[in-house]
Backbone as XML, in Angstrom:
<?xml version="1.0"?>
<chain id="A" units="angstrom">
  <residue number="1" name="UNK">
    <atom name="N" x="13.134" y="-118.581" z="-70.333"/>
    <atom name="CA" x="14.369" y="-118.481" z="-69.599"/>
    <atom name="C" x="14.730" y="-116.996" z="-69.463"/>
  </residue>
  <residue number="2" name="UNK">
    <atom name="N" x="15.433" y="-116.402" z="-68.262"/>
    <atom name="CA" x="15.958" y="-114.945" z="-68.212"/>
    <atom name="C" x="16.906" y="-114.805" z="-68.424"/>
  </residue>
  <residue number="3" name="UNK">
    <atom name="N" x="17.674" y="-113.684" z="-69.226"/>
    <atom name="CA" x="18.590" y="-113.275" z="-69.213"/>
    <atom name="C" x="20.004" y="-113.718" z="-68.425"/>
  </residue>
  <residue number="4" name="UNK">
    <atom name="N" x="19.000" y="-113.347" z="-66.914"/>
    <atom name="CA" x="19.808" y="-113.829" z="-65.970"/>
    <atom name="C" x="20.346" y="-115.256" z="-66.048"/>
  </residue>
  <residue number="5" name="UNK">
    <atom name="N" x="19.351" y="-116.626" z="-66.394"/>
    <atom name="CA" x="19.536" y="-117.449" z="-66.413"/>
    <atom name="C" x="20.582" y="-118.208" z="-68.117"/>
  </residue>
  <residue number="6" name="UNK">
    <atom name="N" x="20.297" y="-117.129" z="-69.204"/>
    <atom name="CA" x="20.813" y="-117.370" z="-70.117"/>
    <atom name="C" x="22.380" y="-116.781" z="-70.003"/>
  </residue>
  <residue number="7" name="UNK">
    <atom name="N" x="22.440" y="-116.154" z="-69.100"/>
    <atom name="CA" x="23.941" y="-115.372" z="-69.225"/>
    <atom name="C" x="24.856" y="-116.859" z="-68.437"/>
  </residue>
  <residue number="8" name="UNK">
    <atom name="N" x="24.385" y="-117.272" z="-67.300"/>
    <atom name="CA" x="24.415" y="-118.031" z="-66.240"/>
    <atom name="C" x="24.765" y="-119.364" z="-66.961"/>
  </residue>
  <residue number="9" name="UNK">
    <atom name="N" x="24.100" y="-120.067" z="-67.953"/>
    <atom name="CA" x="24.721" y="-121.235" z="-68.887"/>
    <atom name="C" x="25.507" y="-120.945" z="-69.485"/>
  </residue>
  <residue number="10" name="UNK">
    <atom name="N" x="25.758" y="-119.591" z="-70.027"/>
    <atom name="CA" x="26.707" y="-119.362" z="-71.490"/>
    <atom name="C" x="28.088" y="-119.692" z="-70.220"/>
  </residue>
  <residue number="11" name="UNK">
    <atom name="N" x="28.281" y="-118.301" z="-69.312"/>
    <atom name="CA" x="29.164" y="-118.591" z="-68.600"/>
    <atom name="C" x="29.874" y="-119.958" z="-68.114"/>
  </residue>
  <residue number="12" name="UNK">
    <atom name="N" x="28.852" y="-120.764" z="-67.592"/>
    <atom name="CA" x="29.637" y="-122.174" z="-67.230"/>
    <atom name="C" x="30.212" y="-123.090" z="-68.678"/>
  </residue>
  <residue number="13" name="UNK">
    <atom name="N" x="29.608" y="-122.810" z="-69.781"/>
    <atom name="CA" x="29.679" y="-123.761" z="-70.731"/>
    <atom name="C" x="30.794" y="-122.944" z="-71.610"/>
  </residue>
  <residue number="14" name="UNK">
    <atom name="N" x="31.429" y="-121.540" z="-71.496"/>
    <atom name="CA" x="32.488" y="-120.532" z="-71.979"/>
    <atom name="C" x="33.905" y="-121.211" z="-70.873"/>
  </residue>
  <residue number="15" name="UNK">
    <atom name="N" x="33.297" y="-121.289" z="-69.207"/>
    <atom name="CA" x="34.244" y="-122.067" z="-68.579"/>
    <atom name="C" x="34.889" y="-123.571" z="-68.880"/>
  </residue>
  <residue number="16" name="UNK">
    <atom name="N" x="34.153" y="-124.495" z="-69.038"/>
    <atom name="CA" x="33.768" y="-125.669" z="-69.881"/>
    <atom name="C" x="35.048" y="-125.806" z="-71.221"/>
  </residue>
  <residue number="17" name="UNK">
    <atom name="N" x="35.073" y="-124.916" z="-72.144"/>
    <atom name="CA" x="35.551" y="-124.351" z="-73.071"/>
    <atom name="C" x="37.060" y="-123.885" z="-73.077"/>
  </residue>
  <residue number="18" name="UNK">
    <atom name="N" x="36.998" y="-123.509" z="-71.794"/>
    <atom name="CA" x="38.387" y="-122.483" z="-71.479"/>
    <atom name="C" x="38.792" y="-121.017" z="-72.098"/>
  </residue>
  <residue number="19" name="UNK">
    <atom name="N" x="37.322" y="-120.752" z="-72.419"/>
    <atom name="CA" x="37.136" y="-119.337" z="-72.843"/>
    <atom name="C" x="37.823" y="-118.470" z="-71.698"/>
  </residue>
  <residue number="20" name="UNK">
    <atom name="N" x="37.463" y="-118.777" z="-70.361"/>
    <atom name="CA" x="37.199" y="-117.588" z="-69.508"/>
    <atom name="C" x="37.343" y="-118.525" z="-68.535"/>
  </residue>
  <residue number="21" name="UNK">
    <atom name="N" x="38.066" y="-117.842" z="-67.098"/>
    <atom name="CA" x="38.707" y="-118.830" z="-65.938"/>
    <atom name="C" x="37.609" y="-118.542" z="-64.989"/>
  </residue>
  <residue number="22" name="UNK">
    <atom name="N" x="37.856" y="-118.886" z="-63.960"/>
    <atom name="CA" x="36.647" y="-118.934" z="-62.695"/>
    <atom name="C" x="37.046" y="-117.718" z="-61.671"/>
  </residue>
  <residue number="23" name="UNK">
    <atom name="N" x="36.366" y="-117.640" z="-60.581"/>
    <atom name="CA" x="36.470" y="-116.763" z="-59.564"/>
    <atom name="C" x="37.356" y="-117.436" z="-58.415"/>
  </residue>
  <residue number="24" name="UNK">
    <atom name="N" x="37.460" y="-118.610" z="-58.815"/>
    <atom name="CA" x="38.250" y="-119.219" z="-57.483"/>
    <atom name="C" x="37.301" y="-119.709" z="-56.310"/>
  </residue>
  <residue number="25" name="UNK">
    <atom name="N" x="35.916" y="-119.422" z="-56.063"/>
    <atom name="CA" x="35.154" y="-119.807" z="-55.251"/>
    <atom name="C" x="34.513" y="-120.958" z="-55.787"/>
  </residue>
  <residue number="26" name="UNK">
    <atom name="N" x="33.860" y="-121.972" z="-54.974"/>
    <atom name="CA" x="32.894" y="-123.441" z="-55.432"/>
    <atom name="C" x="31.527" y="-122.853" z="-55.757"/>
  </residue>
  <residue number="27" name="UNK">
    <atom name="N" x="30.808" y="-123.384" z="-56.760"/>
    <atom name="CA" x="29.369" y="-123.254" z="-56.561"/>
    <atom name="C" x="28.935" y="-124.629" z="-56.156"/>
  </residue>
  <residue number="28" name="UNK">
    <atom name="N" x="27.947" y="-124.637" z="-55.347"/>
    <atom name="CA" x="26.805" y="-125.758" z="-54.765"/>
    <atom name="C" x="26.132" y="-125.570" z="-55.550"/>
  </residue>
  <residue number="29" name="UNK">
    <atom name="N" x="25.205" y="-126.765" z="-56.049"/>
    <atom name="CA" x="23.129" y="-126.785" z="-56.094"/>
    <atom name="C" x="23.028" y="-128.460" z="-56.052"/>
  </residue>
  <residue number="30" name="UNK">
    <atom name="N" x="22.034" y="-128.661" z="-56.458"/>
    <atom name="CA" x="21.073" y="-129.121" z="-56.042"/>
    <atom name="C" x="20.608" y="-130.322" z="-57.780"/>
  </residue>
  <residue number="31" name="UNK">
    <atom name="N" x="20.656" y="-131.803" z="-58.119"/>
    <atom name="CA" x="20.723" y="-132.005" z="-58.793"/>
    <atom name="C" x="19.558" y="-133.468" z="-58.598"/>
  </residue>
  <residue number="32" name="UNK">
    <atom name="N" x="18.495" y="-132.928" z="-59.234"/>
    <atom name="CA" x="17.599" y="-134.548" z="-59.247"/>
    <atom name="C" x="17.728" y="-135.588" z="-60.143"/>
  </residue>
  <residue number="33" name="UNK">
    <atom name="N" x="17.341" y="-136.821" z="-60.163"/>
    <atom name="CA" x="17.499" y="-137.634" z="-60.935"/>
    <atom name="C" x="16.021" y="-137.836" z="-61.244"/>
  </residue>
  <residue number="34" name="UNK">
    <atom name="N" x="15.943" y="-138.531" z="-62.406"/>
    <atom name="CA" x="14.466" y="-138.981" z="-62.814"/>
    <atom name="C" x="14.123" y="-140.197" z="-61.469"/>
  </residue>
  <residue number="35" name="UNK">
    <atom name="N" x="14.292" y="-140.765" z="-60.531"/>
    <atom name="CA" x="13.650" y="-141.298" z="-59.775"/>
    <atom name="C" x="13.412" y="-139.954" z="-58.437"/>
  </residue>
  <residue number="36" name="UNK">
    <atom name="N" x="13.429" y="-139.271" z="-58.777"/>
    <atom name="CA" x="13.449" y="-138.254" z="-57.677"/>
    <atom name="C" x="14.516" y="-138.158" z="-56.495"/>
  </residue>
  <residue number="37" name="UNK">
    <atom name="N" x="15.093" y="-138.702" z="-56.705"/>
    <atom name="CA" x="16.457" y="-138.351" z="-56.167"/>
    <atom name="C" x="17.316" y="-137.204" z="-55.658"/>
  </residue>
  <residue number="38" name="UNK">
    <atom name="N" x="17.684" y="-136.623" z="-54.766"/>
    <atom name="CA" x="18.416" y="-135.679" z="-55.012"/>
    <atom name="C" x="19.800" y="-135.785" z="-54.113"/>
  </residue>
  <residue number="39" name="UNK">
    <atom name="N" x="20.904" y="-134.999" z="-55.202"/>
    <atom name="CA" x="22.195" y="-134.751" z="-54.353"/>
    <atom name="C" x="22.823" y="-133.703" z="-54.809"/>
  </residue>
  <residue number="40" name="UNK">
    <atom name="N" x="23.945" y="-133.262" z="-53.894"/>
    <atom name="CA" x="24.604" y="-132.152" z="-53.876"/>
    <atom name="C" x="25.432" y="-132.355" z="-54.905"/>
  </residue>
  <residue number="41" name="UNK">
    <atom name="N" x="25.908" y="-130.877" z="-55.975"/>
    <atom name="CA" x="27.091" y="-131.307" z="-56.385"/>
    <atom name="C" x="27.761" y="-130.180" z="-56.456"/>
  </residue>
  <residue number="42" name="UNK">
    <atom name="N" x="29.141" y="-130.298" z="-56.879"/>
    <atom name="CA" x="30.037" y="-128.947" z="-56.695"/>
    <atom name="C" x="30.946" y="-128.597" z="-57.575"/>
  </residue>
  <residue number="43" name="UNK">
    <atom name="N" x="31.014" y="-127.485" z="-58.169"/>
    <atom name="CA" x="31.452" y="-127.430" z="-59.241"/>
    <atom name="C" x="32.458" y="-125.736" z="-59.071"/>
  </residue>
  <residue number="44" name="UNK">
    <atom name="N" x="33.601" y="-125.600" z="-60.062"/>
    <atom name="CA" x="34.350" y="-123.895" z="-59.755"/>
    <atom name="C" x="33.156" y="-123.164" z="-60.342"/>
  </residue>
  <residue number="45" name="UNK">
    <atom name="N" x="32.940" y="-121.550" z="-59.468"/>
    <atom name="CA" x="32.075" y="-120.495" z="-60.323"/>
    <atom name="C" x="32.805" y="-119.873" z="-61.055"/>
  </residue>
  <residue number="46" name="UNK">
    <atom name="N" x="32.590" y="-119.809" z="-62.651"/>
    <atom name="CA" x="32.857" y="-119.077" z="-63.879"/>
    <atom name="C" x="32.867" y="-117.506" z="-63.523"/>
  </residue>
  <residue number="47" name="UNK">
    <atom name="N" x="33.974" y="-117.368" z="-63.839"/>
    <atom name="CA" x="34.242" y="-115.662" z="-63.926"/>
    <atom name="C" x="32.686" y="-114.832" z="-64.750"/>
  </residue>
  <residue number="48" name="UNK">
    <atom name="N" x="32.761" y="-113.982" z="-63.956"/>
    <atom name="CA" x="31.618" y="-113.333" z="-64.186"/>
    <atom name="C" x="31.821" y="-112.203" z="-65.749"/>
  </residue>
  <residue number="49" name="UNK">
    <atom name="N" x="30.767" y="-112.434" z="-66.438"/>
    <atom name="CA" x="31.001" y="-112.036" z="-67.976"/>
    <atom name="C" x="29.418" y="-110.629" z="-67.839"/>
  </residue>
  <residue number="50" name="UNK">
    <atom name="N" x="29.965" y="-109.257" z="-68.759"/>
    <atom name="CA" x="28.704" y="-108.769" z="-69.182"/>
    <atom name="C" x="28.962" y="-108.115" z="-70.073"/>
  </residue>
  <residue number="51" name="UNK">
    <atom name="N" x="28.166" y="-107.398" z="-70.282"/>
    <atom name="CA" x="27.759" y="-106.577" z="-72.059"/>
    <atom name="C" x="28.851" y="-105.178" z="-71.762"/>
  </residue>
  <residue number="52" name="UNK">
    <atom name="N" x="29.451" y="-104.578" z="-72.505"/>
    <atom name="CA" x="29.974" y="-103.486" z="-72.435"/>
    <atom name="C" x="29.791" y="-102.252" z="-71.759"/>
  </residue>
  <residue number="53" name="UNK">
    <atom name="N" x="28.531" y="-102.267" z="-71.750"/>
    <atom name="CA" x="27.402" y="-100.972" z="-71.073"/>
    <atom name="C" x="27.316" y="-101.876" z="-69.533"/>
  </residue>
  <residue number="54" name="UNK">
    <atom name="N" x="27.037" y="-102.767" z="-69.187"/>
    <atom name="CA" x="27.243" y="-102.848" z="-67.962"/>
    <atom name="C" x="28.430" y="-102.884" z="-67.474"/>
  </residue>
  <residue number="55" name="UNK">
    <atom name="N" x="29.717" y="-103.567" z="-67.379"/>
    <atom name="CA" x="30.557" y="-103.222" z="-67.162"/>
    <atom name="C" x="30.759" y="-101.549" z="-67.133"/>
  </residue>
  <residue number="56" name="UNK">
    <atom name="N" x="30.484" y="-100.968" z="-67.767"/>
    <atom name="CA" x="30.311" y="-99.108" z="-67.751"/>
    <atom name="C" x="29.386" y="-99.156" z="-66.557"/>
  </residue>
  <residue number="57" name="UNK">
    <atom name="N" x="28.734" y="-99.527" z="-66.515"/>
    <atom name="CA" x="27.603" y="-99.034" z="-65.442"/>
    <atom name="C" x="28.373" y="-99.682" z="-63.814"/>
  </residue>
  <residue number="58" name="UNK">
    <atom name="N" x="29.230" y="-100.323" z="-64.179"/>
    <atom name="CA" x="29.742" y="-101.075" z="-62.839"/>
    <atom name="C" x="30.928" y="-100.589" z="-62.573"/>
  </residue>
  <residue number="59" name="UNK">
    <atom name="N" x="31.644" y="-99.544" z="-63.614"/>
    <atom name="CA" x="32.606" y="-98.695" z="-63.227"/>
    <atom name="C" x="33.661" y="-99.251" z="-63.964"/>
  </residue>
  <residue number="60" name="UNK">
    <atom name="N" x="33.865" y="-100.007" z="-64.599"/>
    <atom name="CA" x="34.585" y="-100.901" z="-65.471"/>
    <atom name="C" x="34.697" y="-100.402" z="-66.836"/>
  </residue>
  <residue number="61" name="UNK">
    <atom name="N" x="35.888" y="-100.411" z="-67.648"/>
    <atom name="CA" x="35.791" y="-99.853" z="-69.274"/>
    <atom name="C" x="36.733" y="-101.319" z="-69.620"/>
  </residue>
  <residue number="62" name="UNK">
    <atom name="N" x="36.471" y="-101.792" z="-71.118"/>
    <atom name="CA" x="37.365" y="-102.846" z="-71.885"/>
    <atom name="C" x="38.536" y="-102.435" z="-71.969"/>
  </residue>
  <residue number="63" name="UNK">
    <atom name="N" x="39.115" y="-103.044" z="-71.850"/>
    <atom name="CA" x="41.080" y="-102.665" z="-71.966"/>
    <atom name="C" x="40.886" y="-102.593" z="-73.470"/>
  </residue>
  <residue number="64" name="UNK">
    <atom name="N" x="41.828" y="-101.802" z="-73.752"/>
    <atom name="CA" x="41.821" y="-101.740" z="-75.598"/>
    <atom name="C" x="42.411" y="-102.882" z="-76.201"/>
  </residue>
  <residue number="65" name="UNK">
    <atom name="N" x="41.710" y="-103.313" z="-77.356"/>
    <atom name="CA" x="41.901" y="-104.404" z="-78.320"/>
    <atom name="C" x="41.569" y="-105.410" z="-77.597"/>
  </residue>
  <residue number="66" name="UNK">
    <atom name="N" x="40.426" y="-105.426" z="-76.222"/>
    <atom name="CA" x="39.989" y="-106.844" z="-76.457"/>
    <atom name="C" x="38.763" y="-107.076" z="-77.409"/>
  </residue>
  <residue number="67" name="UNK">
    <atom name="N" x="38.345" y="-108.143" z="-77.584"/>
    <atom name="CA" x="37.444" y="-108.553" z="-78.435"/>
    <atom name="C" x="36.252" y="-109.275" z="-77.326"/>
  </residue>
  <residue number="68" name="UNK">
    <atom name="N" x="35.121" y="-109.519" z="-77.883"/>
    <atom name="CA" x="33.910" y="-110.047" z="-77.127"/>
    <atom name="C" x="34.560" y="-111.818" z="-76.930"/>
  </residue>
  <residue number="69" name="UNK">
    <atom name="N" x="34.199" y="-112.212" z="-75.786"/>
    <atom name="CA" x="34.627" y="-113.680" z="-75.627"/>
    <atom name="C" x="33.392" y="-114.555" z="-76.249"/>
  </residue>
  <residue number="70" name="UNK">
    <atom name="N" x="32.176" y="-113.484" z="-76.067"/>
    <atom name="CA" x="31.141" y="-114.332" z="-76.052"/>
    <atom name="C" x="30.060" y="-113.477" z="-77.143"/>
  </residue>
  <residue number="71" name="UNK">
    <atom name="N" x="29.171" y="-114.094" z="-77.941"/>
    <atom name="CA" x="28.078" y="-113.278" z="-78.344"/>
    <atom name="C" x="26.733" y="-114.536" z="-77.941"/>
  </residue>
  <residue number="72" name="UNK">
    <atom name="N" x="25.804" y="-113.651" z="-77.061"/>
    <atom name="CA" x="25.031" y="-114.579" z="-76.770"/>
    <atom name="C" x="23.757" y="-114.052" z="-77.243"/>
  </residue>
  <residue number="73" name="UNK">
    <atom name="N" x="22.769" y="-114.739" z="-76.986"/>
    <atom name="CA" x="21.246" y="-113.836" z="-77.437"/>
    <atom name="C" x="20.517" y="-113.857" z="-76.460"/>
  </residue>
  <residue number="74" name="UNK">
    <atom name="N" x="20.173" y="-112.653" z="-76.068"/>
    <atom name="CA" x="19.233" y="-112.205" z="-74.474"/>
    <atom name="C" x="18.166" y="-111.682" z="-75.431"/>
  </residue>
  <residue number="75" name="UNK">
    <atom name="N" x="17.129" y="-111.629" z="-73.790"/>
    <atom name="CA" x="16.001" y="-111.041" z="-74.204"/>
    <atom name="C" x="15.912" y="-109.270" z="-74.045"/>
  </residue>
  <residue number="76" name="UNK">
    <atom name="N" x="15.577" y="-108.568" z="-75.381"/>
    <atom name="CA" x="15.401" y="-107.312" z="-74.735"/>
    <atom name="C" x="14.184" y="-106.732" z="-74.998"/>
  </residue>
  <residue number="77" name="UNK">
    <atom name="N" x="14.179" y="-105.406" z="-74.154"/>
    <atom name="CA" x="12.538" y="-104.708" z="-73.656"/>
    <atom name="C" x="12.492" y="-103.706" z="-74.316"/>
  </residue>
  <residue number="78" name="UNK">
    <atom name="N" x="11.525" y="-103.601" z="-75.567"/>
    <atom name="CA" x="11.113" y="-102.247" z="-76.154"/>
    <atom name="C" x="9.758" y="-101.382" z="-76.057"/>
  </residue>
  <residue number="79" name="UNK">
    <atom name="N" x="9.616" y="-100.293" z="-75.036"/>
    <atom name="CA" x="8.702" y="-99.738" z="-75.166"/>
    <atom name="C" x="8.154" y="-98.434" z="-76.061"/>
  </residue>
  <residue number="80" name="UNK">
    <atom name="N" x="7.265" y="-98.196" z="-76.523"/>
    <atom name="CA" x="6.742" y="-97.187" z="-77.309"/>
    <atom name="C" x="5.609" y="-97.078" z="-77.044"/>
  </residue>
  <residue number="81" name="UNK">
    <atom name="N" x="5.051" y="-95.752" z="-76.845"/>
    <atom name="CA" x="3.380" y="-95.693" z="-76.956"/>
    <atom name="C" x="3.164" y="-94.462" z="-77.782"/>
  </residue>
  <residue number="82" name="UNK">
    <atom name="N" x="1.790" y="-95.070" z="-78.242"/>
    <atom name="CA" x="1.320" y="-94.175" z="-79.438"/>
    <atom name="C" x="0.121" y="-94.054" z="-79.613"/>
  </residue>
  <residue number="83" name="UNK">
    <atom name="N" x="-0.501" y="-92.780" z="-80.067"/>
    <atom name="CA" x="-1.984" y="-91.969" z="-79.708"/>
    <atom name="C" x="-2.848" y="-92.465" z="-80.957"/>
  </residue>
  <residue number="84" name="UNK">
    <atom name="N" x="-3.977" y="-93.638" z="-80.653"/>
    <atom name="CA" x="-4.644" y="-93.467" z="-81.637"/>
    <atom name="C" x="-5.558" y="-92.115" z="-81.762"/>
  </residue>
  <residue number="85" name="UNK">
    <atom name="N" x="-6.768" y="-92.511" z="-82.964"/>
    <atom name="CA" x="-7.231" y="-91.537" z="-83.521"/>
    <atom name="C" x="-8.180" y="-91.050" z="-82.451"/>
  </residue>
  <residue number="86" name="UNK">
    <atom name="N" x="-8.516" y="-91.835" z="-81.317"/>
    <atom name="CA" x="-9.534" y="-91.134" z="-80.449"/>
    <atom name="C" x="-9.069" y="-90.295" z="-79.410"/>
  </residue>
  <residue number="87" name="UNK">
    <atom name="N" x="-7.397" y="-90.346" z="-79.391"/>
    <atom name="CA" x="-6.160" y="-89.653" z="-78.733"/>
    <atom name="C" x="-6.228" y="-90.548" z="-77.001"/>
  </residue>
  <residue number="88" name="UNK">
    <atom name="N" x="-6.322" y="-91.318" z="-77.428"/>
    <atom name="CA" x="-5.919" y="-92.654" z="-76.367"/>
    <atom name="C" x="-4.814" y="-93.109" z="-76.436"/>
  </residue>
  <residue number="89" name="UNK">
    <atom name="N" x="-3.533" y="-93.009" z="-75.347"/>
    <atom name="CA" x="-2.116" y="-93.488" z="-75.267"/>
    <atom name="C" x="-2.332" y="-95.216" z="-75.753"/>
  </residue>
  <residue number="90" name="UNK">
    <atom name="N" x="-1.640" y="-95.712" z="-76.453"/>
    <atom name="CA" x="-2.064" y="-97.216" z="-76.480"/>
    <atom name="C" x="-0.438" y="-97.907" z="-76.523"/>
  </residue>
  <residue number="91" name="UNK">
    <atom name="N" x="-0.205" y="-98.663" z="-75.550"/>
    <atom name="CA" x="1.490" y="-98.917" z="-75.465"/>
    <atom name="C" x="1.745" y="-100.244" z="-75.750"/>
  </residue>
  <residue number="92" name="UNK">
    <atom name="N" x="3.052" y="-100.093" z="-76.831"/>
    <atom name="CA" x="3.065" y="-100.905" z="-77.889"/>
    <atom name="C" x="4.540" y="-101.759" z="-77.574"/>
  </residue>
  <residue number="93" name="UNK">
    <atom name="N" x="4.787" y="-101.759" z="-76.267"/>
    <atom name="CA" x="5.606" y="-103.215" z="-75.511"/>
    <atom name="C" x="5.910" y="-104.317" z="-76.238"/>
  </residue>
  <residue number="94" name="UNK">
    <atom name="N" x="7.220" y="-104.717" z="-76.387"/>
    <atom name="CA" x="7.133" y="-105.957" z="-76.810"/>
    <atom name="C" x="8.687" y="-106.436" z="-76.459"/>
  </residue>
  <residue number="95" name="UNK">
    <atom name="N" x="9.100" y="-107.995" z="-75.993"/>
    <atom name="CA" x="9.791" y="-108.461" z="-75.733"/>
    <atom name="C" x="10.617" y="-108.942" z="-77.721"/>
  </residue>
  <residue number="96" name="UNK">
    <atom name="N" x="11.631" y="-108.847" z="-77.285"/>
    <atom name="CA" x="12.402" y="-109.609" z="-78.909"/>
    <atom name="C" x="13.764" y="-110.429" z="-78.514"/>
  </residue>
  <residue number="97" name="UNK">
    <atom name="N" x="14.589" y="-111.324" z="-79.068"/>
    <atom name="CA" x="15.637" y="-111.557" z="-78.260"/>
    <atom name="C" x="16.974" y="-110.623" z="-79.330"/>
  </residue>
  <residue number="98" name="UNK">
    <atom name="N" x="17.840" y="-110.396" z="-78.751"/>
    <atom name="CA" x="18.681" y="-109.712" z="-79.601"/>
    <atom name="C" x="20.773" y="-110.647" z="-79.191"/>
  </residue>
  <residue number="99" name="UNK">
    <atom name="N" x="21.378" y="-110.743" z="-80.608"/>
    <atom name="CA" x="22.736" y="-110.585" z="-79.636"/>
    <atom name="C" x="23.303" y="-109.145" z="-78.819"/>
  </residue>
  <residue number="100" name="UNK">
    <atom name="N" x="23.740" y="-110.182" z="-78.260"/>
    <atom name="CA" x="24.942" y="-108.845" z="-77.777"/>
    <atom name="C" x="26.244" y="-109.478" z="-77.176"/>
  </residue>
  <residue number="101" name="UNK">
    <atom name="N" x="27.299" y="-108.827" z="-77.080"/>
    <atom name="CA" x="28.561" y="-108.971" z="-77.018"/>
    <atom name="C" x="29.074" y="-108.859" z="-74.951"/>
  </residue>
  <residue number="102" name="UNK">
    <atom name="N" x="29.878" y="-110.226" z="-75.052"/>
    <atom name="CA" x="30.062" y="-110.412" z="-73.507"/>
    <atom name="C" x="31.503" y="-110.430" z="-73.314"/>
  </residue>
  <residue number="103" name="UNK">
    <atom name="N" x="32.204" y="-109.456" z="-72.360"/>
    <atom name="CA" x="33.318" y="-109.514" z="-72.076"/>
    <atom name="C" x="33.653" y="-110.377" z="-70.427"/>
  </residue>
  <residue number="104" name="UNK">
    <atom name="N" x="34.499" y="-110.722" z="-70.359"/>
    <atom name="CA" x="34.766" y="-111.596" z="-69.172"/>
    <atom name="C" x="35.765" y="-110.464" z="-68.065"/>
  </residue>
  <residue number="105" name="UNK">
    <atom name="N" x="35.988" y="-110.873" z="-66.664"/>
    <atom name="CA" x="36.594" y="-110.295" z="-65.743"/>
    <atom name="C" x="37.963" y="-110.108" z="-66.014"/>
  </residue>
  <residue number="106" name="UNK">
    <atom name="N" x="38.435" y="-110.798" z="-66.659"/>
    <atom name="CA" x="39.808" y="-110.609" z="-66.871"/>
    <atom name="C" x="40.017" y="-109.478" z="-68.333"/>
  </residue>
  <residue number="107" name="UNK">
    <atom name="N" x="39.088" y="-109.452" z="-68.913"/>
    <atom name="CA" x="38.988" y="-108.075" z="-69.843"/>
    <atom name="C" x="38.778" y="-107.049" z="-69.902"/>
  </residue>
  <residue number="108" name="UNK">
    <atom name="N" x="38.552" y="-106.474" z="-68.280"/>
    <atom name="CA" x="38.079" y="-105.043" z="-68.186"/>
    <atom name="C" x="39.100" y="-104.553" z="-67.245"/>
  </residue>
  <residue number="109" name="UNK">
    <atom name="N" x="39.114" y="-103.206" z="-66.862"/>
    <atom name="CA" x="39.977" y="-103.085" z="-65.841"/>
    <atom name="C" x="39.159" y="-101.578" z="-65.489"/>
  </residue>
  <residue number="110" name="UNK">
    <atom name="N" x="39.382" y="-100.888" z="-64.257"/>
    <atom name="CA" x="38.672" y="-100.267" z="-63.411"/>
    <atom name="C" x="38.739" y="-99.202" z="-64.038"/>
  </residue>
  <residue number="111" name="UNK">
    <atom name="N" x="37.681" y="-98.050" z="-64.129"/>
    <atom name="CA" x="37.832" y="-97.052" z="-64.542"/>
    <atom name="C" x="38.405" y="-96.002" z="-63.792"/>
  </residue>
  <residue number="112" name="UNK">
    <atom name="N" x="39.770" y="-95.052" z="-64.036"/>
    <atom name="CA" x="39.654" y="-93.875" z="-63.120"/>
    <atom name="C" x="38.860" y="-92.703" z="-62.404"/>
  </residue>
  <residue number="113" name="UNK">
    <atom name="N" x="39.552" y="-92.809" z="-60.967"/>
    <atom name="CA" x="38.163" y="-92.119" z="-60.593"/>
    <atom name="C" x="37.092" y="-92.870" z="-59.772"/>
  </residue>
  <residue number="114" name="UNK">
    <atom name="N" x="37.303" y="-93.868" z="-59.926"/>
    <atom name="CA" x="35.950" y="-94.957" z="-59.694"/>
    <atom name="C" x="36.388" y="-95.999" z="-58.562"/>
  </residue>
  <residue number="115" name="UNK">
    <atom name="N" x="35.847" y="-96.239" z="-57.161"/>
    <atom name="CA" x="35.733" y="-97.159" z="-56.546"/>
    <atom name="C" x="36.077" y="-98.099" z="-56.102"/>
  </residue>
</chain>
C-alpha cells in the first residue's frame, strides 16, 4: 500500500470518528461486490491531513498548541551508499515504515508572506 493510499484510509476513518470535518465536496468511486457487480457510491471528502514538514512545504505552519490529530505509520525512503574495499559505490536503499504525526486543515493556518 502507498503512503498515498495509507494517508487516504486514515483520513476517511479520522472522518468516521469525528476527529477531523470534511471539505464540503462529495467523493464518488466505484464499489464491487463478490458477484462482480458494480455500483456507484458517494460519500463527504475528509479534510485533507499532513505531516508538519509538508504543511511547511505547502506554505502552512501549526497554530500553536495544536497537537497531532493523527499518528499514522507510512512508508519511508533511506538512501546511503558506501565504498567497498575494491572502491566500488555499492547503495544501500532500503524502504522501513516509520510513525509520523498528522495535522488536519483546520489546524494550520497560512504562513506570512506566503500565497
Amino acid at each position: 500500500m502507498t503512503n498515498a493510499a495509507i494517508i487516504q484510509d486514515a483520513a476517511f476513518q479520522l472522518m468516521k470518528e469525528g476527529k477531523i470535518g470534511t471539505t464540503g465536496r462529495m467523493f464518488k468511486y466505484t464499489v464491487q461486490d463478490a458477484d462482480g457487480n458494480e455500483s456507484e457510491m458517494v460519500c463527504p471528502e475528509p479534510e485533507m491531513i499532513h505531516t508538519f514538514q509538508h504543511w511547511k512545504s505547502l506554505g502552512f505552519k501549526v497554530k500553536k498548541g495544536e497537537h497531532a490529530v493523527a499518528r499514522i505509520e507510512i512508508w519511508k525512503h533511506a538512501s546511503k551508499t558506501e565504498t567497498d574495499d575494491n572502491g566500488e559505490e555499492i547503495d544501500k536503499s532500503r524502504m522501513f515504515r516509520k510513525v509520523a504525526c498528522f495535522f488536519s486543515m483546520s489546524q494550520v493556518e497560512r504562513m506570512e508572506g506566503t500565497a
